[in-house]
N, C-alpha and C positions, 0 to 999 in steps of 0.2 A: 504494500500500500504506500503512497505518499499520503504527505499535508499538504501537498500543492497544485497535484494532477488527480482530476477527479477521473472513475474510471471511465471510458467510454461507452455510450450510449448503443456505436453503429458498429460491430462485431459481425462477424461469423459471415457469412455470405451476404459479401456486399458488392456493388459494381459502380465504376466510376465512370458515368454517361455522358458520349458524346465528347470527348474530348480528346486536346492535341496532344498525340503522344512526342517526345523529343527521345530522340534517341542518341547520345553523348557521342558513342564512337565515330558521326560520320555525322551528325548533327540533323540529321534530317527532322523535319516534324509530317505528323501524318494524323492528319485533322480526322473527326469524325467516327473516334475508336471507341469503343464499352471492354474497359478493362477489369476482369470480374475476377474475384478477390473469393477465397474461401480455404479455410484454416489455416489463414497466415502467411497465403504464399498465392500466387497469380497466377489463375488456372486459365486464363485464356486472355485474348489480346485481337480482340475483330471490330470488323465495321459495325457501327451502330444497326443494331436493327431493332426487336420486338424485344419487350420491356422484360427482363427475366424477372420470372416467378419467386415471391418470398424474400428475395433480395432487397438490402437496403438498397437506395442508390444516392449518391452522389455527383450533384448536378456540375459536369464539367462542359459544357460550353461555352465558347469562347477563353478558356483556359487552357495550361498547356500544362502536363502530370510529366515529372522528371524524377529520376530515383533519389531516394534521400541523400542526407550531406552526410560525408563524413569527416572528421575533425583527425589530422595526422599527426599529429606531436601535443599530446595533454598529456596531463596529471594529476586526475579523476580522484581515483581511486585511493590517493593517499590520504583522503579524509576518508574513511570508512565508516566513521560514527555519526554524519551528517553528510552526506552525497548528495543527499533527497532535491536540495534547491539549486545544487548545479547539474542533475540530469534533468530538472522541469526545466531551466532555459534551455537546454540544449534542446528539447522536444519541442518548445514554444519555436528556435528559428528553425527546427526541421531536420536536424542530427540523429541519424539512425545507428551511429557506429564512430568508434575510437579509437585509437593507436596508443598504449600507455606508454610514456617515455621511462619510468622508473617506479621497477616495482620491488618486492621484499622476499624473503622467501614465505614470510604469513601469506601475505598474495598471492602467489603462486599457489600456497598447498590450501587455501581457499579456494580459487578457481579450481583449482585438482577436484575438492571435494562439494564444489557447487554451494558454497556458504557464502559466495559476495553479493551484497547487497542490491539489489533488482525493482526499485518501487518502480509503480504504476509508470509506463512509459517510459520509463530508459532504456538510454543507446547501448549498444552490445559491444563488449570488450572483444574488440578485431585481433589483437596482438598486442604483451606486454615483453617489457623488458625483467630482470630482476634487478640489485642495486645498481645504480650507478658506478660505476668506473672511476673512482677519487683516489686521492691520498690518502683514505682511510683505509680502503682494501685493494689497491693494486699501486701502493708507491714502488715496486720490485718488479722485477721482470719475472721471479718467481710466484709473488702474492697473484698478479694480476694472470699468468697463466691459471695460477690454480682458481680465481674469480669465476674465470670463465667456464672452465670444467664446472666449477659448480652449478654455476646458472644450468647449462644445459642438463644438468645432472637432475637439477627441479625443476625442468621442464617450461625454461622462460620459452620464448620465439624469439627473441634475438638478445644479444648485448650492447648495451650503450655506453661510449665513451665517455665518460664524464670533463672530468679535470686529468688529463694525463702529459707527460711527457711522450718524445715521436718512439721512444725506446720501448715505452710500456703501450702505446698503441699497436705498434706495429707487432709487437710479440701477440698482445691481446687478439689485433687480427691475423697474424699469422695459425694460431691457437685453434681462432672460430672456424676458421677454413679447415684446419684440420679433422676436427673433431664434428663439424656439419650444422655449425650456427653461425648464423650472419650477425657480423657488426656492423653499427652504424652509431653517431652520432656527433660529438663536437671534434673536430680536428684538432692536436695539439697543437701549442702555439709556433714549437719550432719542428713543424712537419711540413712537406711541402704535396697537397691536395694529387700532385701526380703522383707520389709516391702511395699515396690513399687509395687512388683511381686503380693503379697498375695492380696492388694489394686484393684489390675485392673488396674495399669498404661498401657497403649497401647504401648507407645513404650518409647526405651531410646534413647536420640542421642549421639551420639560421647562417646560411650564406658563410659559414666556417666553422664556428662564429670567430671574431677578429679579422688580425687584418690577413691572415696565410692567403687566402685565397683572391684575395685584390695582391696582394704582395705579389702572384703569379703571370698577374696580368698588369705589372706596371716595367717600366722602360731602366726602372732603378730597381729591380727586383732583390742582388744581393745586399744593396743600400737599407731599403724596406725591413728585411729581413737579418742584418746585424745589429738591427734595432735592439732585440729581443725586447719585444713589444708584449711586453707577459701582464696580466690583470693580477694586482696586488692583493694577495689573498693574508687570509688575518692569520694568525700565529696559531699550529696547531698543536693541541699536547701529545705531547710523542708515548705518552702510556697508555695501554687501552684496557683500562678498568669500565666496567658499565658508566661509571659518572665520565670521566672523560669523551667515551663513545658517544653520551647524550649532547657533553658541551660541543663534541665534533661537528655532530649532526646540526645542533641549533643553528652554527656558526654557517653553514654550508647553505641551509635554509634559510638566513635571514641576507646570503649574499645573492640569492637566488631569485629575492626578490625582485630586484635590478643588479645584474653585476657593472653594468658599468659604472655603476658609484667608485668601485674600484679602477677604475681607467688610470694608468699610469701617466707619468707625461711621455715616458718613451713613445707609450701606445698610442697616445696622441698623437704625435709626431707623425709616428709611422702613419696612422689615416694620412694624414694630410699630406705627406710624402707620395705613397701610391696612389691617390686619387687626382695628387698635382700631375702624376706621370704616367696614367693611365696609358693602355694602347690597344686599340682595338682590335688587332691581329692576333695580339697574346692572347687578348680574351677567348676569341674564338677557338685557338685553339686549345685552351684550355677546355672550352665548349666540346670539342669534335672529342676530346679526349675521354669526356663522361659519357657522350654517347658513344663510343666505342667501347667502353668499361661499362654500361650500362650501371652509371652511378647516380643515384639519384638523387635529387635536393628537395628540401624541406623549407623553402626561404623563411617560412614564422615573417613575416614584415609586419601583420603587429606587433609580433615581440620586438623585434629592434626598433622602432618606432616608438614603444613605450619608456623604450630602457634611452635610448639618445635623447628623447624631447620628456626625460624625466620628470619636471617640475612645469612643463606646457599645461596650460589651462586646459588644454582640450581631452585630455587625460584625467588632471587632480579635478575638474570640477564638472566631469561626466557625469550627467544626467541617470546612467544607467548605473550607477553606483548605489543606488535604492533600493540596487537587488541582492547586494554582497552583505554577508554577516559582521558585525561591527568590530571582529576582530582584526577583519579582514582590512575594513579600510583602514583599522588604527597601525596596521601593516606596511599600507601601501603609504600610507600619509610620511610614517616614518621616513620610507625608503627616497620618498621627494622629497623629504627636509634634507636628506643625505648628500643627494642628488645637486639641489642648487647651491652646496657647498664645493662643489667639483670648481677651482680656477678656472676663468673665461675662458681661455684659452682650450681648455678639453673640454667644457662645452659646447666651444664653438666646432672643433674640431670632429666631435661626434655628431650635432646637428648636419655639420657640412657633409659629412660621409653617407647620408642619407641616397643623395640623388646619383653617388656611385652604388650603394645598394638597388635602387633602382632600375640603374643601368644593366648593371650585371646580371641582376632576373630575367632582363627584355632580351641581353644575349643568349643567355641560357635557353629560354622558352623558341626564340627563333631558330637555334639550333638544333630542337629537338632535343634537349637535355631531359630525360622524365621527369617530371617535377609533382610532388603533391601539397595539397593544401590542407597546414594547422596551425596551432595559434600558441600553443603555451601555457593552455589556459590553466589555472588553477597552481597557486604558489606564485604566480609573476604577477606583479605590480601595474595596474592598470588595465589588467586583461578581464572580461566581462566573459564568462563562460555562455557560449552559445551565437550573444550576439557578437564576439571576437570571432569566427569564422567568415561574418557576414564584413567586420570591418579588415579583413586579410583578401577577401574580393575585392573590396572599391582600393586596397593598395596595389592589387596583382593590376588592376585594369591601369589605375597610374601610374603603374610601371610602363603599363601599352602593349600589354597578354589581351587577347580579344576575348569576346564572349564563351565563346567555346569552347576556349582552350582553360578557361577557368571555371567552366560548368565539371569539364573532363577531370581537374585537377581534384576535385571533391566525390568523384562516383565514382566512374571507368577508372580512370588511373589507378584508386584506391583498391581498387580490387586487383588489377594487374599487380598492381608491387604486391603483393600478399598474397599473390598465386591465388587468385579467387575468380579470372575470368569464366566467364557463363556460371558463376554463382552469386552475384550481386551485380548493381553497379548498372543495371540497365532494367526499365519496363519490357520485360517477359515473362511470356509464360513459364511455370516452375520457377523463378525467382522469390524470393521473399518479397511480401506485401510492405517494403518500408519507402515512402513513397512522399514528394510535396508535389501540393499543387498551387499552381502558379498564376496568377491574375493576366502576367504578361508574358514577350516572349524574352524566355534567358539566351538563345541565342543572335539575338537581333539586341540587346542590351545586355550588360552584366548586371542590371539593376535590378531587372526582372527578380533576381534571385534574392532580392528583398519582401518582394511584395507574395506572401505567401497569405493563400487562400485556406489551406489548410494540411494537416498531415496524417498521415499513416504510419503508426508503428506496429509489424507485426499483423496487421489485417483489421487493425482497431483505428477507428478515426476521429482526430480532433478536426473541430472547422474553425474558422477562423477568431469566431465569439467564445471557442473554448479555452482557446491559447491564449485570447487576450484576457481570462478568466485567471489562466495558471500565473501569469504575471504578475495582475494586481495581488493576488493571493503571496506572492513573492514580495512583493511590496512591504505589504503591511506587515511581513513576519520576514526579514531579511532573513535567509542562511544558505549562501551561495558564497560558494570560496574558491 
């Protein structure tokens, strides 16, 4: 059960009448369909004709049904004793499905034994990691082999890099390859992205994160790069008693909020260095190199967004903050009083590295780089679980990724990276029933993918007056983190 999603009304054999189907892979629409829905999954996909029997239906005309969103880099699930108000936003913008960035072995041997917490309308755990990859359990080329063993051991679906040096990454994914788990995650700082590529890293998130991956692509690349442009991390105790491991952990979570509070001046420097020396050749072929290593990116651009424009109004005095629980924002408030204590200088130097972020997406996306779309949400400073996927669209389009190719980025892609083609990610038949439906066209604007008429999780339907139910409901009793 939730306190915030009431259960739905329209279940069991229901059919979505007359409407444009959009189908991601190749964009087409194909007006005039009755998409019938029963035990959860879509049992058929034809031309409108005579009204089926006993069925609820669902008036789609002039509408267009596209498969639900799914959200590729969150961290859900580390609140397990209050989830409840960040799976009701993600249902209210249309979120069927999630990617855990960092999980525990509790989590794991909970999913094992099906005890994670499930209210009314929650998105389905797609793939989790187990801990992160830090200084706490992989400072060694030893610790961090043996990390990895374990994860697979408890049966994560992949390994994420946390905080590592190129030493302890590259053994970690020498390791995964070994033994038949994929890594993916932050690039260390003195690693260089083709050495990642060449490795079999699965995916990168957040555009590296720093600067390694613009370092690649500028004209002063060893310059960039003897920077050692490393993010100031706080003192950690080298004994690992329970008390120490908890102050480790706090320390790690409260930098995680925003880590560029930490931004060095080197690190500074270096932005401004490889974005002053930018070259468009490198780029690409840094580009040609991930599609040929079929390495994929994660850009998060709300998260970097939130973290460079720290203390920006348009963040600290978001409207949709009404929806977080109050510990949450006495969190995030912290992390911006942090924030506009960073010297001019490295704020200006992280505001300015935005529209090389930018950049570098447009080359990715034009090159066929795989790319999928997530946000961060839950733990980062600024990010509004649910409706941050919706603001990671309107940054991919001003980056100048078209409609399509950011509709693809949230269904079809998400399924391909996950090995899940013809089991999600598209309106067909035998597919899961998780499904929005759209007022306008997503392929003809990326806007469309705001204006949502209603959703489907599972073969259960909200309309639009229920979602905007689960909100207020959210409102009035914040607990969304």
């Amino acid at each position: 059960m939730s306190r915030y999603v009431q259960p739905s009304s329209v279940t069991g054999h229901v059919v979505v009448r007359n409407v444009t189907v959009v189908d991601p892979l190749d964009g087409s629409r194909t007006p005039g369909q009755d998409v019938v829905v029963e035990g959860g999954r879509i049992t058929s996909v034809t031309a409108t004709g005579a009204p089926v029997d006993g069925a609820h239906v669902v008036e789609g005309r002039g509408r267009f049904l596209v498969p639900a969103f799914m959200d590729m880099h969150t961290h859900a699930p580390e609140i397990p004793d209050d989830i409840d108000g960040t799976y009701a936003l993600m249902l209210a913008k249309g979120i069927a499905g999630f990617r855990q960035m960092s999980g525990s072995r509790a989590l794991l041997a909970a999913r094992r034994e099906g005890t994670l917490p499930a209210p009314t309308g929650a998105p389905a755990l797609l793939a989790t990691a187990g801990e992160l990859l830090t200084p706490l359990n992989a400072s060694t080329v030893e610790a961090v082999v043996a990390a990895v063993r374990e994860q697979h051991a408890d049966g994560a679906d992949f390994v994420k890099a946390g905080v590592t040096t190129r030493e302890t990454f590259m053994a970690a994914l020498e390791e995964a390859n070994r033994i038949g788990i994929r890594l993916g995650g932050h690039l260390a700082h003195d690693l260089d992205p083709r050495e990642a590529a060449r490795g079999g890293v699965w995916s990168i998130e957040h555009l590296g994160p720093g600067v390694t991956v613009f370092a690649a692509a500028s004209t002063q690349e060893d310059e960039v790069r003897a920077m050692k442009a490393t993010r100031e991390l706080p003192p950690l105790p080298v004994t690992q008693t329970p008390g120490a491991l908890r102050a480790q952990a706090k320390m790690i979570k409260q930098l995680a909020l925003n880590p560029a509070t930490g931004t060095s001046e080197a690190e500074a420097h270096a932005y401004e260095l490889a974005d002053g020396s930018y070259d468009q050749g490198k780029a690409e072929e840094l580009a040609a190199l991930f599609v040929e290593h079929d390495t994929w990116q994660c850009p998060t651009l709300i998260r970097v967004h939130t973290q460079q424009f720290g203390d920006s109004p348009e963040h600290t005095e978001d409207p949709r903050r009404r929806y977080m629980a109050p510990e949450e924002l006495h969190a995030w408030d912290g992390a911006a009083a942090k924030f506009a204590e960073l010297p001019d200088v490295t704020r200006n130097a992280l505001r300015g590295h935005w529209d090389a972020q930018l950049r570098m997406t447009k080359t990715f996306a034009d090159a066929g780089v795989p790319m999928i779309a997530g946000t961060d949400a839950c733990g980062a400073a600024g990010i509004v679980p649910g409706f941050a996927l919706h603001d990671e669209f309107d940054y991919l389009a001003e980056a100048g990724l078209d409609p399509l190719t950011i509709l693809r980025m949230t269904t079809t892609e998400p399924a391909r990276f996950l090995g899940r083609e013809g089991e999600s990610g598209r309106v067909a038949a035998g597919l899961p029933a998780d499904l929005v439906l759209l007022d306008e066209d997503p392929v003809a604007d990326h806007a469309a993918l705001h204006k949502i008429a209603g959703v489907m999780r599972e073969g259960a339907w909200w309309p639009r007056a229920d979602l905007d139910a689960v909100l207020e409901r959210i409102a009035a009793e914040p607990g969304a983190h």
